[in-house]
N, C-alpha and C positions, 0 to 999 in steps of 0.2 A: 811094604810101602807105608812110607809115616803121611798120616794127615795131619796136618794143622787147622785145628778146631777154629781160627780167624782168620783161615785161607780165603774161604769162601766169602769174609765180610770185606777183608781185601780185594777182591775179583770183583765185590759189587757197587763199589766204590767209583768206578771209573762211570762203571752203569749209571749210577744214580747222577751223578755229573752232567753225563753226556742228555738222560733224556730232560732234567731240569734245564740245560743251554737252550735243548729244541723246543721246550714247554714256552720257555722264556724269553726266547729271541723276539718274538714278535714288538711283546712291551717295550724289552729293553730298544732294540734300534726306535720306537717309538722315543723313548727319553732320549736317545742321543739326537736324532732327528728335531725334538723340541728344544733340547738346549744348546745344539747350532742353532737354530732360528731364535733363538731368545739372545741367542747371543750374538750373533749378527744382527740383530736390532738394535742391542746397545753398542755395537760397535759403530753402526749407524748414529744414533744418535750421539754417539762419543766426540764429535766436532770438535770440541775443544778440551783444551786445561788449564785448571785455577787453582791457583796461588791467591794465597794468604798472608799478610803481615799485620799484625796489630801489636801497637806500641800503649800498653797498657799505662805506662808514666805517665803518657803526655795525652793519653783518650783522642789517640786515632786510629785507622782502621784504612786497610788497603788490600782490595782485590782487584788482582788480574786476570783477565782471559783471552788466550790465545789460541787461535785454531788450530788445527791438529795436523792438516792438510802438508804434504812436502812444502820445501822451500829452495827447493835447487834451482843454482841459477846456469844457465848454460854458456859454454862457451863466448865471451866475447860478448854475452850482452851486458846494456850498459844498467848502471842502478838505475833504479826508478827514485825521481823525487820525494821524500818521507814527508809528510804535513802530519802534525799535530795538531785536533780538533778538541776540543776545552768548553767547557760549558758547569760554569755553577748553576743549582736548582735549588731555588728557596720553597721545598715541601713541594705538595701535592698542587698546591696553588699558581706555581711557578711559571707553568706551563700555559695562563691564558685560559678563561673562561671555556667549560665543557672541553677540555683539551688533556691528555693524560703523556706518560711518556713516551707510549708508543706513536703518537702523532708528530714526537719531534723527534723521534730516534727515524721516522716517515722521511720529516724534513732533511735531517742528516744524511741520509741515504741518497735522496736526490742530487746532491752535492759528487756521487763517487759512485752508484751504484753501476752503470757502464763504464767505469772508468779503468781503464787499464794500461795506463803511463804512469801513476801514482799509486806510492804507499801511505795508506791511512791508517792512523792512529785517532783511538778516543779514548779524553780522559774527562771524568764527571766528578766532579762535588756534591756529595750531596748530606747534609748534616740533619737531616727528620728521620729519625730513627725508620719510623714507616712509609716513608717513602722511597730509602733505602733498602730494606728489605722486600718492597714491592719491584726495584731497578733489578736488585741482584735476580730475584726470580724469571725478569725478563728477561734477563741475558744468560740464564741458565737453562730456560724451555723454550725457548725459537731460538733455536740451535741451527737456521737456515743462514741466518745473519750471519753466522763465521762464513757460510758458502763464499760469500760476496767477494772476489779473486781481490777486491783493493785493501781488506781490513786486515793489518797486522796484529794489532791487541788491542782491549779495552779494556781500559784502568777505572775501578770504582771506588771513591775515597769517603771518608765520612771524619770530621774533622767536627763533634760536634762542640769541644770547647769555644771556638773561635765564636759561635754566636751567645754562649754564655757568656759572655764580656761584652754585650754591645751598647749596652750603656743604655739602652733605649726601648719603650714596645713597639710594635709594628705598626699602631694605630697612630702612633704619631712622627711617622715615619717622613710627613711632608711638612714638619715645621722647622723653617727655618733655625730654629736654637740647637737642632739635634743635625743639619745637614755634615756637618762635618764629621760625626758619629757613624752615622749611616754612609756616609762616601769611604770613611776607614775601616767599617764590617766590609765594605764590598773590593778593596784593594786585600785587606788579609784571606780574604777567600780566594780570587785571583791568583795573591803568589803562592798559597801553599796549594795553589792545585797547580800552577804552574810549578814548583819546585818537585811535587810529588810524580806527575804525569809526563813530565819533558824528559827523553832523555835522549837519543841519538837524531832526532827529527831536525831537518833542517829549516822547518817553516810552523808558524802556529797558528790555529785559525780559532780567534775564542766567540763563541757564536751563545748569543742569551737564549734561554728556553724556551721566553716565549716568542722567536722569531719564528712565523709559521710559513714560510715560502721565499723565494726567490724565482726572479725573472732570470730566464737561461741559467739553471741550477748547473747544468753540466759546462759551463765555460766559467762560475765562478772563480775557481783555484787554477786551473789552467792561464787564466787572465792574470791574478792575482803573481802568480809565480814568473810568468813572462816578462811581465810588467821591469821585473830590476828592481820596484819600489820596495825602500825597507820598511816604511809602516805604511799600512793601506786599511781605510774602510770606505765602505758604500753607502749610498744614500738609505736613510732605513726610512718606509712610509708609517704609516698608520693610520687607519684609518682616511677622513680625509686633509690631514698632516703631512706634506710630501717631504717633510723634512724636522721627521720626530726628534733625532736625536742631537739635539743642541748643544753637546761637547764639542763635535765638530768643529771647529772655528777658524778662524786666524783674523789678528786683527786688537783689538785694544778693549780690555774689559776694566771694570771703575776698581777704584783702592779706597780701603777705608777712610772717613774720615777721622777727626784729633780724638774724638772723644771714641770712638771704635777703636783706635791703636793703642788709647792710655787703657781702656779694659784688659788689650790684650797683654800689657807690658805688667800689668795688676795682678793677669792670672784670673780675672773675673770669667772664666768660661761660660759660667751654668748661665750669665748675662748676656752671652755674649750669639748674637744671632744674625752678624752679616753673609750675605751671599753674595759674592761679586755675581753684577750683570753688564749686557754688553753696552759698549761705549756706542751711541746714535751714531751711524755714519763710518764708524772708524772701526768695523766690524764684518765679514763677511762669512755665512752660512752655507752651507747646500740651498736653503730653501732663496737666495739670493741668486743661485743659479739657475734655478726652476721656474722665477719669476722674470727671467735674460733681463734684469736690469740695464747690463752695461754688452747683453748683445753675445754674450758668450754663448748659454744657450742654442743660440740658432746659427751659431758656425760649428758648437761641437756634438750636438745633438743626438749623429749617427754615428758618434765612435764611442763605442763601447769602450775602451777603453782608453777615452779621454782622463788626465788628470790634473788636480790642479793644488798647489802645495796648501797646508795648515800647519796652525803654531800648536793646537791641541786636537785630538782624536777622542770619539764617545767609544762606549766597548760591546754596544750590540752587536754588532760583526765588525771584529780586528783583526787585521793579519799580520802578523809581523816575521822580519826574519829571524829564527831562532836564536842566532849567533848575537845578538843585540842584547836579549836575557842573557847570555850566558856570560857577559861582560860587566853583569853590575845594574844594568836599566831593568825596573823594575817597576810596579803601579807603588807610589807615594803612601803610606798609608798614613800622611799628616799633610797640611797646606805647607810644603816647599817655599812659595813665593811670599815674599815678606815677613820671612822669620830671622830672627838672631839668637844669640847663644844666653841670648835674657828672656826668650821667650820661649815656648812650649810648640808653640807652629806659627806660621802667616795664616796668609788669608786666602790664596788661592791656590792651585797644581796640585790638586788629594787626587789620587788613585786615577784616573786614565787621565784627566786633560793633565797631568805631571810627566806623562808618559816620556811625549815629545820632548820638553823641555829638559828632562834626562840625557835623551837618546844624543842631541844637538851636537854638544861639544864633541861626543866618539865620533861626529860625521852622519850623523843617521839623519833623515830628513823624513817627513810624517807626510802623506797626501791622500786626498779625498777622491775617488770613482763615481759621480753623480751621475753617472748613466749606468752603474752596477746599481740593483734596487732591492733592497731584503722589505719584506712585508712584517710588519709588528702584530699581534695579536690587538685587537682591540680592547682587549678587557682583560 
């Protein structure tokens, strides 16, 4: 009989196997055991996915998030109406004294969080390096917010060239020689977040940071969207203001005079410091209906969705119908009224109250909700 002198290392071989399996079973199914559970946590928190674009040329920067959740639609049911919600934020500030983003992302929410007739979208401007990297982390760790059955994506953009052009500091933000400066930073914010964030939505809803509430938040867009109306905003208060935002209008506001128009024909800008205001009498407000001057008030009081037409719109809360943008109407980012082809711009229509006077000729027609009431931040 021949042995083989590594017969026996062979034979032991299975042995040593079999009792290291048994030695080691306990640990190992412990590791597999922890990284399922490691891993069904991150699957858990894996809610959504992001995308990234950044356009190095031009110094901008665009992320998307979308939740992760199916999207099957069943049989025979019908689409749900798409809204696009919009909101530029100037920095950490933006949002109204002791106020941060989560307070308005709060607010936002109230608008859709039971909502289950409508698809939401959000798209934010935000050009402060550090306020934007504060945004993105929010919407990357409360990963509860994709839960929310109405939210389809949220687009975060960062465009910070556009305030390095603005001609102006911040501190002197309310004198009149700079207003046409500052009303043209805040119309090129507007369309390049509308350009960047609009895409298949049939409605848009551009709401300012620091709006911190609404009366009946859950019938805002519901009203809005019923309504038929192609531009719509609501009374925005503030404080004790019940009618803050004074773009609103319709009605007749003043034109330069001779020695105003030869500056402008001159080119004299850095001189140049008018503000159209409204004309006495020949002018009507929200806050003209809150006062029932002429009795209106007190016949349309309890219809919430009472409306009553303007020649121009402010942009704290706008709604407009998308298809409008997608035609060409646009926020002005120069005075449209009173310009010619020897001048640089007029004197009035920069960025929302142009809006209207855009929209007009396509057929679009602009009107105010004075019993729909968004709250301003006071500070």
């Amino acid at each position: 009989m021949i042995r083989s002198p590594s017969l026996k290392k062979y034979l032991l071989i299975p042995f040593v196997l079999l009792v290291l399996i048994v030695v080691s079973s306990h640990s190992h199914h412990d590791k597999i055991a922890k990284f399922a559970a490691r891993y069904g946590e991150q699957s858990a928190a894996t809610r959504f996915t992001r995308s990234q674009f950044i356009d190095e040329d031009f110094n901008y920067t665009k992320v998307e998030f979308k939740p992760t959740r199916p999207t099957i639609k069943a049989t025979g049911e019908e689409l749900k109406p798409t809204v696009l919600i919009l909101s530029t934020v100037a920095g950490n500030s933006g949002y109204g004294r002791d106020r941060s983003f989560d307070d308005f992302y709060t607010t936002l929410q109230s608008l859709y969080k039971e909502d289950e007739k409508h698809s939401i979208s959000l798209a934010f401007l935000i050009n402060n390096y550090e306020e934007f990297v504060k945004v993105e982390h929010y919407l990357t760790t409360n990963v509860t917010i994709y839960d929310v059955p109405a939210i389809e994506k949220i687009t975060l953009i960062s465009a910070p060239f556009i305030e390095a052009l603005q001609g102006f500091n911040r501190d002197e933000r309310h004198n009149d020689r700079v207003q046409r400066l500052r009303r043209r930073l805040i119309a090129r914010a507007r369309n390049f977040l509308l350009y960047h964030g609009l895409q298949n939505e049939q409605y848009t809803l551009f709401i300012d940071a620091d709006i911190t509430h609404f009366d009946h938040p859950q019938k805002i867009i519901p009203t809005f969207i019923e309504s038929k109306k192609d531009v719509i905003v609501p009374r925005v208060v503030r404080g004790g203001n019940p009618d803050y935002d004074k773009n609103s209008w319709r009605g007749h506001r003043t034109k330069p005079n001779q020695e105003q128009l030869d500056k402008m024909d001159d080119g004299q800008w850095e001189q140049w410091d008018y503000v159209p205001h409204d004309v006495k009498g020949k002018i009507y407000h929200f806050e003209d209906y809150v006062k029932n001057s002429n009795g209106e008030r007190e016949l349309h009081k309890d219809d919430f969705e009472y409306a009553f037409p303007l020649d121009s719109v402010g942009g704290a809360v706008l709604f407009a119908k998308s298809v409008i943008y997608k035609q060409g109407v646009i926020f002005p980012t120069s005075y449209i009224i009173g310009t010619s082809w020897d001048r640089l711009e007029g004197y009035d229509g920069i960025e929302t109250e142009g809006l209207c006077y855009l929209a007009k000729p396509l057929g679009y027609l602009c009107w105010g909700l004075p019993n729909v009431v968004a709250y301003h931040s006071e500070h």
